[in-house]
C-alpha positions as CSV (number, residue, x, y, z in Angstrom):
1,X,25.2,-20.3,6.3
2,X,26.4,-17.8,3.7
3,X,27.3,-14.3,3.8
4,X,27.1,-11.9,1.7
5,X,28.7,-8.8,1.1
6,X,27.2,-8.0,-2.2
7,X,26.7,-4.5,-4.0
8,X,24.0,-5.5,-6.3
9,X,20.9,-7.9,-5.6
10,X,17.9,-8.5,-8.5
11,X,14.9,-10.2,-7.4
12,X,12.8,-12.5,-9.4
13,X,9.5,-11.3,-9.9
14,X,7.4,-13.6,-6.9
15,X,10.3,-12.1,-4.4
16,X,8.8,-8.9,-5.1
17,X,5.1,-10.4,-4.7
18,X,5.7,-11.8,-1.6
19,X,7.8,-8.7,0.0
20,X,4.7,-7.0,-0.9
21,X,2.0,-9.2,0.4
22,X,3.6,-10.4,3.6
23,X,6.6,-8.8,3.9
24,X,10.2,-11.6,4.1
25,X,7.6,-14.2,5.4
26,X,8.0,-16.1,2.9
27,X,12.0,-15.4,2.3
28,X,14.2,-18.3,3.6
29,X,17.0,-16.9,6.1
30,X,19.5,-16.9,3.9
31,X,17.4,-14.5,1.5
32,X,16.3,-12.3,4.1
33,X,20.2,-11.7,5.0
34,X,21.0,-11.2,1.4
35,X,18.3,-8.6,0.8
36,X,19.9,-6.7,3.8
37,X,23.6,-7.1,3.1
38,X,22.9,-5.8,-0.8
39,X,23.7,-2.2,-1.4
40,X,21.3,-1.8,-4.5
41,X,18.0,-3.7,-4.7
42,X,16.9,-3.9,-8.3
43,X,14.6,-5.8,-10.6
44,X,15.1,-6.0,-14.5
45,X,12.1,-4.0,-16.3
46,X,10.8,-7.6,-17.3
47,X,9.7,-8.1,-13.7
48,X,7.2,-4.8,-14.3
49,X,5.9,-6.5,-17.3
50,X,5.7,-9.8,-15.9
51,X,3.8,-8.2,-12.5
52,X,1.4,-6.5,-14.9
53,X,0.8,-10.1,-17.5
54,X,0.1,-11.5,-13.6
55,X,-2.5,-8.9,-12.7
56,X,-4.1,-9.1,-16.2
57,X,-4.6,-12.8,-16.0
58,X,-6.0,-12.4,-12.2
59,X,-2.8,-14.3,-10.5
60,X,-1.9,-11.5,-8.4
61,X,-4.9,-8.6,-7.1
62,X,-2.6,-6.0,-7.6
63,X,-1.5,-4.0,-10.6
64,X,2.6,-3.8,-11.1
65,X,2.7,-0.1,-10.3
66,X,1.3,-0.4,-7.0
67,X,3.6,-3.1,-6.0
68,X,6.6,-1.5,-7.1
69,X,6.0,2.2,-5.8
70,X,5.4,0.3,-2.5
71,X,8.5,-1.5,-2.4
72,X,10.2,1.6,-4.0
73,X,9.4,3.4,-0.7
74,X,10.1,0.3,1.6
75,X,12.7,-1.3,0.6
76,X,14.7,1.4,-1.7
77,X,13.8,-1.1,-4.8
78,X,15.5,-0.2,-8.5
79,X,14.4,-1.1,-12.0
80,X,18.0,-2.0,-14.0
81,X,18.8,1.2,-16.6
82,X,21.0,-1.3,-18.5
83,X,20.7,-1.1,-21.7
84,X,17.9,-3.4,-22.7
85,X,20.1,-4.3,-25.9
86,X,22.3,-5.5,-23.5
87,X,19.7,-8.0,-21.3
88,X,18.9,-9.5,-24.6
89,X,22.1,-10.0,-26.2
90,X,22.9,-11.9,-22.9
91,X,19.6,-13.6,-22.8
92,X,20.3,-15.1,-26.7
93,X,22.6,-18.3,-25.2
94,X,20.1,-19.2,-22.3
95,X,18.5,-22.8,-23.8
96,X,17.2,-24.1,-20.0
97,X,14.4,-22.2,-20.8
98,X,11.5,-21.0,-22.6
99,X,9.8,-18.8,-20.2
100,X,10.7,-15.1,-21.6
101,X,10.8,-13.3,-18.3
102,X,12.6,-16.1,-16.5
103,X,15.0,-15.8,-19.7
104,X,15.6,-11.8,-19.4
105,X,15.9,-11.5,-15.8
106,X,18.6,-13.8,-15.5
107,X,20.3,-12.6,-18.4
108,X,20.4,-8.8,-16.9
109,X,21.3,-10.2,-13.6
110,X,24.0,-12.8,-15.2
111,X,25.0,-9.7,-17.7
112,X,26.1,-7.6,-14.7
113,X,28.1,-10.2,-12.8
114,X,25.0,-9.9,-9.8
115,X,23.2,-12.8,-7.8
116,X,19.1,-13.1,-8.6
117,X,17.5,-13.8,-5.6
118,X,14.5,-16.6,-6.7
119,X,12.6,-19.3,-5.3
120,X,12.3,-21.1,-8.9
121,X,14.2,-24.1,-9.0
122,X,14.8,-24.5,-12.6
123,X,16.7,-21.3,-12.3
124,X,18.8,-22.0,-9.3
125,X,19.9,-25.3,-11.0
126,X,21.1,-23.4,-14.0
127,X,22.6,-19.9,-12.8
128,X,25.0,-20.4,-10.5
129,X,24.6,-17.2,-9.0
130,X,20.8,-17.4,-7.5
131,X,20.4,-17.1,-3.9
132,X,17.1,-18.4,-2.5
């Protein structure tokens, strides 16, 4: 069992999906204890666009903005103000992938030394940082 004392937390964008729909149902222990050990919850702004590419293709029944004001309000969620120069330039040596949001949200997670908290197992096999 890990513990975690960290100051900053991202989360992948089904995270926010399933805090939304069924609140940490879904979360594994560990996940749940990181979400409420983390100072700062945030999300990189690729997660909004990714929640609203989701809605538009009818994989999720609710638009981005509805998701995220909620979770705003619950959970004290953040969207990243990094420099989105700087997400990129970090997301230009990630190769384990092709998917563009999975790409970007690492990258401003990895760019800002912080763990990604993520179900996707591509991404826990390649950033050593994830949490799931």
């Amino acid at each position: 069992m890990a513990t975690y004392a960290v100051k900053r937390l991202y989360l992948d964008t089904h995270i926010l999906v399933w805090l939304y729909q069924d609140g940490a149902v879904r979360l594994t222990p560990e996940g749940v204890r990181a979400i409420e050990a983390a100072e700062q919850l945030l999300i990189s702004p690729m997660v909004e666009l990714e929640l609203t590419y989701l809605h538009e293709i009818s994989r999720i029944n609710c638009n981005a903005h509805t998701i995220l004001d909620s979770l705003r309000r619950d959970i004290g969620l953040e969207t990243c103000t990094q420099p989105f120069a700087a997400a990129i330039g970090a997301a230009l040596p990630i190769e384990w992938t092709r998917d563009p949001f999975d790409r970007i949200i690492v990258a401003q997670a990895a760019h800002r030394e912080s763990p990604l908290l993520t179900a996707d197992q591509n991404i826990r096999n390649h950033y050593s940082a994830a949490i799931w």
